[in-house]
C-alpha positions in Angstrom: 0.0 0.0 0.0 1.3 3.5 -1.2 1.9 5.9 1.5 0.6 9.4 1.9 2.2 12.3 3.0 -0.2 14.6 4.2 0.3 18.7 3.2 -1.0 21.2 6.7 -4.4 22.5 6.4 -5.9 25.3 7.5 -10.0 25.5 8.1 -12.8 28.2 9.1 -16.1 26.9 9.6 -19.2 28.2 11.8 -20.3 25.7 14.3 -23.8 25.2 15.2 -23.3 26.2 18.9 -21.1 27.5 21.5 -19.4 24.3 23.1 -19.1 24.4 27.0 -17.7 20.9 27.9 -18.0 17.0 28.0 -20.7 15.7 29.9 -19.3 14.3 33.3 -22.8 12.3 34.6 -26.2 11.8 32.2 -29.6 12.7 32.6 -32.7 11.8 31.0 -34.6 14.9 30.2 -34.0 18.0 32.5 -31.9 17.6 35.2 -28.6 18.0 36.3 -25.2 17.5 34.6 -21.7 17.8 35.5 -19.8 19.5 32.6 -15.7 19.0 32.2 -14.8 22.4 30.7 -10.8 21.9 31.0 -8.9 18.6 31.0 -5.9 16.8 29.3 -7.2 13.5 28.5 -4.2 11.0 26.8 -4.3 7.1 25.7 -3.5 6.5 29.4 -7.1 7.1 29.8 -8.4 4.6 27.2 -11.8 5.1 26.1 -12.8 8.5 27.6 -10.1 9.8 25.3 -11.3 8.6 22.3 -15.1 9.4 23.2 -14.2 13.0 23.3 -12.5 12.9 20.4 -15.1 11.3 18.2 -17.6 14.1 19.7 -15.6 17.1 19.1 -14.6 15.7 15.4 -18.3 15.2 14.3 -20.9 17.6 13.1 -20.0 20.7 11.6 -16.3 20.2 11.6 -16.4 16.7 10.4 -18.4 17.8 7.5 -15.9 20.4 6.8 -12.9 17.4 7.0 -14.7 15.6 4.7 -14.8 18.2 2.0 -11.2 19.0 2.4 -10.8 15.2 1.8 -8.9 14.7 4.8 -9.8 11.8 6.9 -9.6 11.6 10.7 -7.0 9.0 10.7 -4.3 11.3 8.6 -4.9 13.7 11.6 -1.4 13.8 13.5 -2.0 17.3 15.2 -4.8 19.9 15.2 -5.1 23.1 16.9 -8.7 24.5 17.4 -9.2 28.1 18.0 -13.4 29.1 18.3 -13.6 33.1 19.2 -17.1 35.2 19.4 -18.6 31.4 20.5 -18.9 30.0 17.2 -16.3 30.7 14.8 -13.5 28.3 14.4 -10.2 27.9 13.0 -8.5 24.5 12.6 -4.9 24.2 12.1 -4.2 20.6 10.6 -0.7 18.8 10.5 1.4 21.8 10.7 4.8 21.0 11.6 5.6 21.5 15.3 8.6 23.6 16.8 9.4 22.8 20.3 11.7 24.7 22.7 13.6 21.8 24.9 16.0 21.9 27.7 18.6 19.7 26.6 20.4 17.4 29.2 23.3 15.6 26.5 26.4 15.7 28.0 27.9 16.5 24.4 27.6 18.8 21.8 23.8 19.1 19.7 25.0 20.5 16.4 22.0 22.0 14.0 20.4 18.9 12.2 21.6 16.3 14.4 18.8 14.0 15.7 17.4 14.4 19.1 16.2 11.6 21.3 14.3 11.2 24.2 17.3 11.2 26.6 18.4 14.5 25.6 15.3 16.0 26.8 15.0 17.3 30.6 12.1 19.1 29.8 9.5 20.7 27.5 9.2 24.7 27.5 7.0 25.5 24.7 5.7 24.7 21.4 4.5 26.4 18.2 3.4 25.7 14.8 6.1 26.7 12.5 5.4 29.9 10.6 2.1 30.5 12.4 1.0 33.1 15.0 -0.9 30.9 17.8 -4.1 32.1 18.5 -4.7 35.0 21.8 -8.5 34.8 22.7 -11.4 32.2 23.0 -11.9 28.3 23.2 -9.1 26.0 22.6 -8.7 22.6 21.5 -5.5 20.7 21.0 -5.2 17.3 20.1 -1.4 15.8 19.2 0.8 12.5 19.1 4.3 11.4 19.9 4.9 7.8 18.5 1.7 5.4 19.7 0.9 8.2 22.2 -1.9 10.4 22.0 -3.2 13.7 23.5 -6.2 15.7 23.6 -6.7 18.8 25.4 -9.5 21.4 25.9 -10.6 24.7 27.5 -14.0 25.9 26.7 -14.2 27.5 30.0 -14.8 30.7 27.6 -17.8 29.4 27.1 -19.3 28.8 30.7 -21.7 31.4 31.1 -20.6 32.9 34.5 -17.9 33.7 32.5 -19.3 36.0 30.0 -16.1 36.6 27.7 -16.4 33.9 25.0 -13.2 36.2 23.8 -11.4 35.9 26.5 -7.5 36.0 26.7 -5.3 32.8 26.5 -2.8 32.7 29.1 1.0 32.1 27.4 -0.4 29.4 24.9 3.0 28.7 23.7 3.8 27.3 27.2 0.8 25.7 27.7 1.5 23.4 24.3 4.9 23.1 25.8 3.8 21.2 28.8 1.0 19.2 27.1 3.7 17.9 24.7 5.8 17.4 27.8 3.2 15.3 29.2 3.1 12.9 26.7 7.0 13.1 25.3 8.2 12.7 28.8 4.9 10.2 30.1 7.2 7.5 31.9 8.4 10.2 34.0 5.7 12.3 35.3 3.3 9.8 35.7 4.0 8.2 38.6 1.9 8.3 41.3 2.6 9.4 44.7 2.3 5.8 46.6 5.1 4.9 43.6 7.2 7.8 44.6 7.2 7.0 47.9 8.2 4.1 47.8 11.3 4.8 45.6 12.3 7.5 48.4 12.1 4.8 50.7 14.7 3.0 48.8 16.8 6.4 48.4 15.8 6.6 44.7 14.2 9.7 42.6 13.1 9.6 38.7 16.0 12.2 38.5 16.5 14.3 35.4 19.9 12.6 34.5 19.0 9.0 34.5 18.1 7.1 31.0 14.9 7.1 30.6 14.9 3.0 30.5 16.0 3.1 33.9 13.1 5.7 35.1 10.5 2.9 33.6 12.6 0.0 35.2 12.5 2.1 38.6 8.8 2.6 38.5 8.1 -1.2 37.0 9.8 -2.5 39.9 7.8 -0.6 42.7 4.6 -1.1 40.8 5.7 -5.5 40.8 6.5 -4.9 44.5 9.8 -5.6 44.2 13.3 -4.4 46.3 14.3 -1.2 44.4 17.6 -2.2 45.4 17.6 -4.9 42.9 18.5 -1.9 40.5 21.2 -0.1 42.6 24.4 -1.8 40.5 22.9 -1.5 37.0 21.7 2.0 37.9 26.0 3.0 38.8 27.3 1.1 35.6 24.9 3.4 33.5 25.4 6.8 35.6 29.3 6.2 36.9 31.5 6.8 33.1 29.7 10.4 33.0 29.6 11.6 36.7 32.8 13.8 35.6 31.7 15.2 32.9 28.1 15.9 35.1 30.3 17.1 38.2 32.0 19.7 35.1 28.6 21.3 33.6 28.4 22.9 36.9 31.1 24.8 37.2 29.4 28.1 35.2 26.1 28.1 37.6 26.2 30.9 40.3 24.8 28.3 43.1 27.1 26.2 43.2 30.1 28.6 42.5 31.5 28.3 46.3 31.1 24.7 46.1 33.0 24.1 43.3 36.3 23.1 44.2 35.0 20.4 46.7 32.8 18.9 44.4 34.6 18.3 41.6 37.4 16.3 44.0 34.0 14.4 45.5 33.6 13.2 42.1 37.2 12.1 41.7 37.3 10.5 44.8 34.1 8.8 43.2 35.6 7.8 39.7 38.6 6.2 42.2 36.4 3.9 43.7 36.9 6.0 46.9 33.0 5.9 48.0 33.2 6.7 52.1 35.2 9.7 51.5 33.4 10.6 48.1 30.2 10.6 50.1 31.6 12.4 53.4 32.4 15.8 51.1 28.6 15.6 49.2 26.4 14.8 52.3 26.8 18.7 53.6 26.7 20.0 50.0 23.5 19.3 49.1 21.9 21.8 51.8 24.9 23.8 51.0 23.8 24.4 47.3 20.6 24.7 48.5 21.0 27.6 50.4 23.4 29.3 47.7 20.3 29.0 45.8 17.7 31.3 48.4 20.5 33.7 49.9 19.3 35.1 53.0 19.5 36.5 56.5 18.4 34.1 59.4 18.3 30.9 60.2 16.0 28.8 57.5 14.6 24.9 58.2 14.7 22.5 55.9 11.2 22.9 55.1 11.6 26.1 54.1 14.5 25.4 51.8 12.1 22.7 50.2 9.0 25.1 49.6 11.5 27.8 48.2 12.8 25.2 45.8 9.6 24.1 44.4 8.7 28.6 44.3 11.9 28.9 42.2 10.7 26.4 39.5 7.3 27.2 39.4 8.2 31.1 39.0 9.0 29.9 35.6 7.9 26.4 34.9 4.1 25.7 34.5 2.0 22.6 34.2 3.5 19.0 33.4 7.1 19.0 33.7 9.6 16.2 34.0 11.4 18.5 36.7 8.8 17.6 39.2 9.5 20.0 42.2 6.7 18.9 44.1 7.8 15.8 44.2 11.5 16.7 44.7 10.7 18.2 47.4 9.0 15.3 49.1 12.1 13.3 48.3 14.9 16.0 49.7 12.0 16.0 53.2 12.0 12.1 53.2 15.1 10.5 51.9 18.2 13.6 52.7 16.5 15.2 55.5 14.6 12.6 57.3 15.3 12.0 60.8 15.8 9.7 63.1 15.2 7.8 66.6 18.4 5.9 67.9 15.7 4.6 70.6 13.9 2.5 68.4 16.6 1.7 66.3 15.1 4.1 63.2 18.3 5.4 61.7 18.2 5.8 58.1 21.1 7.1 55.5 20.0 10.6 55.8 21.9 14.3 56.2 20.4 14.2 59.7 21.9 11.3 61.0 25.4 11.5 59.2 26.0 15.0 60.7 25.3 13.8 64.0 27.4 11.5 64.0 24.6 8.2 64.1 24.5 7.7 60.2 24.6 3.8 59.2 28.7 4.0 57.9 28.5 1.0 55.8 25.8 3.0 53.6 28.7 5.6 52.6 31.1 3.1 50.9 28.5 1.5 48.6 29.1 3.1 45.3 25.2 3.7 45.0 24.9 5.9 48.3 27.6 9.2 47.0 26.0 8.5 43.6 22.3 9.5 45.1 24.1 12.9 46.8 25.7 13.4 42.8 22.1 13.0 40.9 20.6 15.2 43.6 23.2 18.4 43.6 22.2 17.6 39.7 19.0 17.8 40.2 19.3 21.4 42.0 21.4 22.1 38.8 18.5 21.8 36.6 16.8 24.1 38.9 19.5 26.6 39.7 19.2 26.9 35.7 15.5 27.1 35.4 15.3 30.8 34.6 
């Protein structure tokens, strides 16, 4: 069978009537509905995803696909812009342009391919050579491999609202993040019983691990098995680059004071040395962490947490693979979390190293100074957010 390629297409049709939402519930006659006017629905949500789909493509706007001799299935991406309530715009198959933080060690020369483990994160997208829409409805549905996306806000619509006109809020991010949800799925999808468990075991989906690994992580906690199982194959991956990791830091203001021990932590860890490796990183975690949120005083670790996760949403928004929230949790539960020498709780944690009580045999496992490494790179990715 011959294949296709399939040219962008532009539309403008009228549609029938304003849309508001999806229905939620049903009713027979008058009653009451619940109405979903905003949502990101993906193939992770089976059959609800393609219901709304096959609504919003039918009527008016499936007539007008069928005239342009386009069928639904050559649909790879379409934006949907309705201002004054009815009037819409369709932008079909136009070639995307997305603005990526890039995590490759080496260089990315212009024309060279990009894969998914270059990407940290997701910061925008636009259709090449078009001005995005600024006002109304929105509609957004898009694809990356056997992935699929569909989003929607016809909150213009709702009639408390009265602006069918209304602005749209930096749509160029807001693409960014929904193709970030779907590029980057096997790391923001994890729930927060999954999470929690890989704290427990000292692990975090961190930015600089393979993605292979991230979905090996979260595979084992969902099977219930020892995260530790992992530890060894997750060094032989991550220990060849820590040098050139520990290097990329050297030009970011936070960890400018830093510098000088860090880079012989991660010699001491390319050696093999593991105890002392990890003896320099354990205080340099909180002590990038405060170069980060200079101030006067003196600041819990709490505090350092919630400012972390206010630095990166001052400037990231929506689905992103940096996950501060959950960060957060990790730096509260896994670096910072305390201890009880009367019941014999004593974890690997910042707490209980600095006072002296820390497990020692933890320090001179290669996977223990690796943990401090991915973390400080972690606050990297953060320290370079703006």
């Amino acid at each position: 069978m011959a294949m296709t390629l399939v040219e962008p297409l532009f539309l403008e049709l009228e549609l029938d009537a304003p849309i508001v939402g999806f229905a939620a519930t049903s009713a027979r006659g008058p009653g009451t509905v619940s109405v979903i006017s905003r949502g990101l629905v993906t193939s992770d949500d089976g059959p609800r995803m393609y219901q709304y789909l096959d609504q919003f493509f039918s009527g008016r706007i499936a007539a007008a696909l069928a005239n342009a001799a386009l069928p639904v299935e050559a649909i790879a991406t379409c934006l949907v812009n309705v201002t004054d309530g009815t009037k819409a715009r369709l932008w079909l198959n136009f070639p995307h342009v997305l603005t990526m933080v890039a995590k490759r060690l080496g260089r990315i020369d212009r024309g060279a391919p990009v894969y998914v483990d270059d990407v940290a994160d997701v910061r925008a997208a636009t259709l090449d050579g078009i001005e995005l829409p600024s006002r109304g409805a929105i509609a957004y549905t898009f694809q990356h491999g056997w992935r699929r996306g569909f989003y929607f806000d016809f909150s213009a619509h709702e009639p408390t609202v009265g602006d069918p006109n209304r602005p749209i809020q930096d749509l160029p991010a807001l693409l960014g993040w929904l193709h970030g949800a779907l590029l980057l799925r096997d790391r923001v999808r994890s729930d927060d019983d999954t999470l929690d468990t890989m704290f427990a075991a000292g692990w975090f989906p961190f930015i600089r691990l393979p993605n292979d690994l991230v979905v090996q992580m979260r595979n084992h906690v969902e099977s219930g098995w020892a995260l530790g199982e992992l530890d060894d194959k997750i060094v032989e991956a991550m220990a060849p680059v820590v040098s050139q990791v520990v290097e990329t830091w050297r030009s970011i203001p936070a960890f400018s004071p830093h510098n000088d021990v860090l880079r012989e932590a991660g010699a001491l860890f390319a050696r093999g040395e593991y105890r002392a490796a990890s003896a320099l990183l354990l205080p340099k975690v909180e002590g990038v962490l405060r170069t980060m949120q200079p101030g006067k005083g003196r600041v819990r670790s709490a505090a350092l947490c919630a400012g972390l996760v206010d630095r990166v949403r001052a400037r990231v928004s929506g689905h992103t693979a940096y996950l501060p929230e959950a960060f957060a949790r990790y730096l509260e539960r896994y670096y910072y979390a305390g201890f009880d020498l009367d019941a014999g709780v004593v974890p690997a944690s910042r707490h209980a190293f600095m006072h002296g009580v820390g497990p020692d045999a933890e320090m001179a496992k290669p996977a223990f100074p690796l943990r401090l490494l991915l973390t400080l790179d972690q606050l990297f990715f953060y320290a370079t957010s703006d």
